[in-house]
N, C-alpha and C positions, 0 to 999 in steps of 0.2 A: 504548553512549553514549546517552543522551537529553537532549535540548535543549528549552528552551518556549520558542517567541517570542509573544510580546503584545503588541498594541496596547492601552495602557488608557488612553486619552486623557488623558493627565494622572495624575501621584502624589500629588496632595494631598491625597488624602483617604483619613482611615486605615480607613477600611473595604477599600480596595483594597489597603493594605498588609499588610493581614490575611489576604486571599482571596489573593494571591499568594504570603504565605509558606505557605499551608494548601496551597495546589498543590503547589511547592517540594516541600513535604515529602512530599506524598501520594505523586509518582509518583518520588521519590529524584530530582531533575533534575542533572545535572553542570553544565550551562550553562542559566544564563536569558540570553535577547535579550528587551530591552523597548526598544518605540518611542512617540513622543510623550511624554516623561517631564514636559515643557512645566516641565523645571526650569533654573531661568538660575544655581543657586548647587549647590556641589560636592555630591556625592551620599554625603561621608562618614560623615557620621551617619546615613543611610538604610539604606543596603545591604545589611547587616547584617541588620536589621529583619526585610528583605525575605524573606533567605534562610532567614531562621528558624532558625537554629544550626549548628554545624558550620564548620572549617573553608574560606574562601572567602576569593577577593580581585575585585575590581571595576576597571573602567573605563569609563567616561561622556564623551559630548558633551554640550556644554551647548542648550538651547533656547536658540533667533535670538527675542527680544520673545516668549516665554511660545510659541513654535511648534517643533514637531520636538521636538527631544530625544532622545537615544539612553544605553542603561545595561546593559553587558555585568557578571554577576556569575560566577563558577563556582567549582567546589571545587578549590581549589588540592594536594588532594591525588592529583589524575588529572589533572588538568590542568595544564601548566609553559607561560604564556602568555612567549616569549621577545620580543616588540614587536607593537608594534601599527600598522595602517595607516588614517588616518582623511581623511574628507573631508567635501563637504556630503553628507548622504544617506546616508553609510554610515561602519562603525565594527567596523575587522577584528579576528582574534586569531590572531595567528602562534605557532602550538603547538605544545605536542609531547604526546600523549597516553600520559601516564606507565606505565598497564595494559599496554599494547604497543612503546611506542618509535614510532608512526607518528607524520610532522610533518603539520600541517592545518593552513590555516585557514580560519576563519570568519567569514563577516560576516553584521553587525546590519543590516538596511537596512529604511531609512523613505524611500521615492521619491517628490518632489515630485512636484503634479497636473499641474503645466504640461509641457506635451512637449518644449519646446526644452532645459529643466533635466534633466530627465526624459533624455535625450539624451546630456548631456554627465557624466550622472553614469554610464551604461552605456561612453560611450567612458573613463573616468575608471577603473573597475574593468578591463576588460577591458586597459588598459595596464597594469596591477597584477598580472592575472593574468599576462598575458605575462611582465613583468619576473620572475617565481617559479618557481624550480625545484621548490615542492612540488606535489606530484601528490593529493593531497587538499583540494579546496576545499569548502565546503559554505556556501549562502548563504539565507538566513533573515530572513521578515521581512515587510513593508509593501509590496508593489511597487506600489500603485498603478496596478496593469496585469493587464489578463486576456488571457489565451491565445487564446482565440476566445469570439464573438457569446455562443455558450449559456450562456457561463458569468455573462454579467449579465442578470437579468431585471428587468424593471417601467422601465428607463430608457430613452430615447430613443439611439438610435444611428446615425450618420454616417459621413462622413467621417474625424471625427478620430479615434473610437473604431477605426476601420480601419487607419489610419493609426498608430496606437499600437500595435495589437494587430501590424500585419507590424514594428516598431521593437522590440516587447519579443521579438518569436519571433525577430527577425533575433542580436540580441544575445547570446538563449540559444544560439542555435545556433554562432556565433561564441564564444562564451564553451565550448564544447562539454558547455554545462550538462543536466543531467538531470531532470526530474520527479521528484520521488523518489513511490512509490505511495501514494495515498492512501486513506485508511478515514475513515468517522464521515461527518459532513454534507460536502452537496456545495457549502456558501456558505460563507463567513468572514464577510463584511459584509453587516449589513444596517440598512436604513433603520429609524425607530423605528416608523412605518405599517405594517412587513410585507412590503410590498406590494413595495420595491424591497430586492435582495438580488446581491452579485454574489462571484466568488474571484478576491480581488485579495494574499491573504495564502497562501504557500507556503514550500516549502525546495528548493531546486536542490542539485544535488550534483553534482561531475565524475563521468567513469564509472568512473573508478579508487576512489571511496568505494563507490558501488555493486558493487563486483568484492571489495572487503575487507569489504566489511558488507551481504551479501545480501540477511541478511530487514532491510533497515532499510524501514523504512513512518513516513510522517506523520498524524496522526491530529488531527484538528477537535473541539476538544474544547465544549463546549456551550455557549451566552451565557452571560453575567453582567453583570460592573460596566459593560462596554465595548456599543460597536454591534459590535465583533469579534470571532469565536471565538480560541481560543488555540490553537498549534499547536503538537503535541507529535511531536518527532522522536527514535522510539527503534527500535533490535534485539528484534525480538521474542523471547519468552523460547526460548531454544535445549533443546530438548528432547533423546530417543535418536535425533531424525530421524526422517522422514517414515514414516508406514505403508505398508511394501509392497504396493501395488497389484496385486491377483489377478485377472489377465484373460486367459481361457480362448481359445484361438487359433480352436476350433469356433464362438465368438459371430459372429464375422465372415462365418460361412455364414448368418447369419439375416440376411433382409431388414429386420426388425424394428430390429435390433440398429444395423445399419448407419447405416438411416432417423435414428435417436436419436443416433447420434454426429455425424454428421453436423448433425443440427438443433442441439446444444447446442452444436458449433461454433460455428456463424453466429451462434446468440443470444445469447451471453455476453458482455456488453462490460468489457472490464477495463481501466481508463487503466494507464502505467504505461511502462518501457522491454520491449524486446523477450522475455528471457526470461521477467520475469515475468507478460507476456501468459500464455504459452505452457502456465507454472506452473497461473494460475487455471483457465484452459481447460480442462487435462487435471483440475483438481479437480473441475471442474465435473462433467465429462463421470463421470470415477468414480460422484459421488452418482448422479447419472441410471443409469449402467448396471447400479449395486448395487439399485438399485430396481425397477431393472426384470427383474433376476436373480432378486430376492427374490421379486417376483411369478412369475414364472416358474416357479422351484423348486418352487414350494411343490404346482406340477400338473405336475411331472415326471417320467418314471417310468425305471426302472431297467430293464437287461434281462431282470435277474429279478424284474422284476415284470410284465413281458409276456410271459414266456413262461409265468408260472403264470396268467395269465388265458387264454394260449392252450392252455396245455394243461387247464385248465374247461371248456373250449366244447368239443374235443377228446374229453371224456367226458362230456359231455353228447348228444354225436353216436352216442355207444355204446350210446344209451337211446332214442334217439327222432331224427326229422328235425328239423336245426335248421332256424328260420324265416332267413326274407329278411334281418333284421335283424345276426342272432346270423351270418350268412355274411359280410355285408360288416363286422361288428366282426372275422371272423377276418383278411379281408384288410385290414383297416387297422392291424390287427396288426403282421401279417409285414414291411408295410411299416417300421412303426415300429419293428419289433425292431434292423435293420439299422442307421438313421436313429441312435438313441440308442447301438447297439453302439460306433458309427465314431467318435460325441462321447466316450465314457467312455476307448475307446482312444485320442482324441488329448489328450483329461486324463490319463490315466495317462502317457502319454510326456511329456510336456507337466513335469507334478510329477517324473517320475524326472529327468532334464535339470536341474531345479533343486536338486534332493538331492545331482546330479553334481556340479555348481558349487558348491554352498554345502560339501561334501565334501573 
């Protein structure tokens, strides 16, 4: 499934009706969410337009005096929107998504600035969720609210900014909402100076979407018409599944090795819910250990290739006294003959084991 939500402040101008059905088209979108439509009269002759062909059907709130606005469109051939649930701020789609049979919904949401509004539209949804027996929610949109301090920069911050931030974490977490992972830029909005920038646009999901739609990721997709990026919620393309990861159980004897896994641990920071921390991590860690493998290899030697250097020095002893040198290369030899034997044999048992299993 993919979803776009947008904020383009306003639809009156047909250059934005243009750029949003070029979107539409470009990434195939099932569902558009757009907020501030800042339209007061029906969106029927628009919609359409918007989606740039193909079967689709709509539903809209109107702008309060040319403010707010909301305008759900999607393809009615994957998607069976059976009611809707609307209020100030937000504008649901009680569904059934036709490819599989699961019920969802979704909400539109553009979240007033003030916090007492701001408030009662979070107590407002989460009675909604309550009253629902569907176990797929997914919310998208405008929130008007950031997670914590980092994520606004260039503006002045307080009290109330704190005070907002513990009201919208409280709600998510009451709401038993999810982050869904993010990719692409780390701001949505920004000032037209630059200079002020902050992520107040996302997608929440219960953990039961994340449990039915693993690899789903949000992605920020680049400015245009708007001061907001658009956010594009989709499955990433499903391939034969992941590359088997080849990680040799002797690495664990290097100090080296260890040092490295360990450091790209700690360093790797991934937003994200639990598994998919865990996910990026070990990806992480892979590239690092392949490279550092590769380096490796590439001055590694075999034990028959130590023991044909040692047995050179060996015949070279048959001819003459070897030097100081050519004695401590024979014992650092011997040592290393052993050293590299013990690795090859716990790679050969190692690969047999997985011939076993895969057998």
């Amino acid at each position: 499934m993919k979803i776009i939500s947008f904020n383009v402040r306003g639809l009156g101008s047909e250059t934005k009706h243009g750029i949003i059905s070029k979107l539409v088209l470009k990434y195939r979108v099932d569902v558009l969410c757009v907020q501030e439509t800042k339209k007061e009269v029906d969106m029927e002759a628009l919609y359409k337009k918007l989606w740039g062909g193909g079967e689709c059907e709509c539903c809209w709130a109107l702008a309060n005096n040319v403010a707010g606005g909301l305008l759900c469109i999607w393809d009615s051939r994957k998607l069976e929107v059976t009611s809707q649930i609307t209020g100030q701020g937000y504008l649901g789609l009680v569904s059934k998504w036709i490819v599989t049979g699961d019920l969802m919904v979704i909400i539109n949401i553009y979240a007033p600035s003030k916090r007492q509004r701001k408030k009662m539209l979070w107590d407002e949804i989460l009675e909604k969720k309550r009253a629902s027996p569907i176990a797929l929610w997914c919310m998208v949109g405008d929130f008007n609210s950031i997670r914590c301090l980092v994520k606004r920069v260039g503006q002045a911050t307080g009290l109330y900014a704190t005070t907002d931030i513990e009201m919208f974490n409280h709600f998510i977490a009451q709401m038993e909402l999810e982050d869904v992972p993010l990719a692409g830029r780390k701001y949505t909005w920004y000032k037209p100076n630059g200079r002020v920038k902050s992520r107040i646009d996302r997608v929440l999901v219960l953990l039961g979407w994340l449990e039915r739609w693993p690899r789903v990721a949000q992605l920020v997709l680049n400015r245009g018409i708007s001061d907001q990026c658009t956010i594009l919620m989709r499955n990433r393309e499903i391939d034969w599944g992941p590359k088997p990861w080849r990680f040799f159980n002797f690495w664990l004897n290097d100090s080296e090795c260890r040092e490295l896994v360990s450091r790209t641990w700690a360093d790797t920071e991934v937003v994200g819910w639990a598994a998919f921390i865990v996910k990026e991590k070990l990806k992480a860690i892979k590239c690092q250990v392949k490279n550092w493998w590769g380096g490796r290899n590439t001055s590694i030697q075999t034990t028959t290739d130590v023991m044909d250097e040692m047995n050179a020095i060996d015949r070279i002893e048959e001819t003459r006294i070897l030097s100081e040198e050519e004695l401590q290369r024979r014992i650092h030899l011997q040592q290393t003959y052993w050293e590299v034997a013990l690795k090859e044999e716990s790679q050969l048992a190692q690969k047999a084991r997985v011939r076993w299993m895969l057998g």
